[in-house]
N, C-alpha and C positions, 0 to 999 in steps of 0.2 A: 050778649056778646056779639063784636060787630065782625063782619069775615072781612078776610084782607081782600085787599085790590089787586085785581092783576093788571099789570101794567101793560098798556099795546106798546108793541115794539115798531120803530119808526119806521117809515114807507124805505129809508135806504138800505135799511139793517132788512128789509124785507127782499128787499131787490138786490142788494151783495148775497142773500143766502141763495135766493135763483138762483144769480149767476153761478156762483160755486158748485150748486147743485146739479147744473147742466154741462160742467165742464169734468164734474165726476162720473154724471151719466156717459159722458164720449168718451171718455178713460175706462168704460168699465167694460169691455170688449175684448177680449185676447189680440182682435187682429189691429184695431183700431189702435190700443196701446202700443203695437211694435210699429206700428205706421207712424206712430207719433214719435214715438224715441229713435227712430230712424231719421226723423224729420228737422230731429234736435242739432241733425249734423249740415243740415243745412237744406236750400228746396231743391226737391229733385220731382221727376214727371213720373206719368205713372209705368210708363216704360222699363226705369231705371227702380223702380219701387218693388214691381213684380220678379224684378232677377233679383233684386238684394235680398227680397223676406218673403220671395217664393209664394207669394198668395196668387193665386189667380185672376187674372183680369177683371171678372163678372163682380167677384168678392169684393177687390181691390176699389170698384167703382162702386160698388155700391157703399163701404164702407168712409168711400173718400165723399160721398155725397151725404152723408149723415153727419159728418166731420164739419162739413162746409156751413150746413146747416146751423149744427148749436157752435160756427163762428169759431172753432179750434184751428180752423185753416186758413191760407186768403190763397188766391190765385195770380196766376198771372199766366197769358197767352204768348207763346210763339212759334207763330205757323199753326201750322197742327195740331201741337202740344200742348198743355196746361203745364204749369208746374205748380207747386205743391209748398207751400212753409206755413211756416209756426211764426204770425205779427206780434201775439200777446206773450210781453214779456213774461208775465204772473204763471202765462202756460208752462212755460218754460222752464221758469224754477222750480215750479211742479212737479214738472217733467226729470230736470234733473237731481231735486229732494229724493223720488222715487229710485231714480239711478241707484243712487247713494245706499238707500236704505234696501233694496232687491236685487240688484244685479250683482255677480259675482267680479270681487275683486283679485286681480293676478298675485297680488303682494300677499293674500288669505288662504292663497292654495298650497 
């Protein structure tokens, strides 16, 4: 009796599961998730980051340099400032599939 073949899955289908998988990893953080859906509403610095969702500065950089890292975020500079968004569409709808499906809606209450 002959055993089946396991078929290798192609170098793309390997590299879109990474990808996926590294943008679940940056999602998978309490602070990182609200940094994100906060982010949804457009770029802000980390100034304006720390008044809206109250994390503290140390946290707030540290969490935005892990963010930068697995490429959830881009930058941009002025002056002093960094600011903060979301370029990947895919993050997005992610981001707002999530909304949809956990955050509480006003018309449910």
């Amino acid at each position: 009796m002959s055993q089946p073949r396991t078929q290798e899955l192609p170098d793309d289908m390997r590299k879109a599961a990474q990808a996926a998988a590294d943008v679940l990893r940056g999602l998978a953080n309490d602070d990182r998730l609200l940094l994100m859906c906060q982010l949804t509403q457009g770029e802000a610095c980390v100034t304006q980051l720390e008044e809206r969702l109250g994390i503290h500065q140390p946290t707030l950089s540290q969490q935005l340099g892990v963010m930068r890292r697995l490429n959830l975020v881009a930058t941009r500079r002025e002056g002093k400032q960094i600011f903060y968004r979301i370029e990947d569409e895919r993050v997005l709808s992610l981001l707002n599939t999530l909304y949809t499906l956990y955050c509480p809606h006003p018309e449910e209450e």
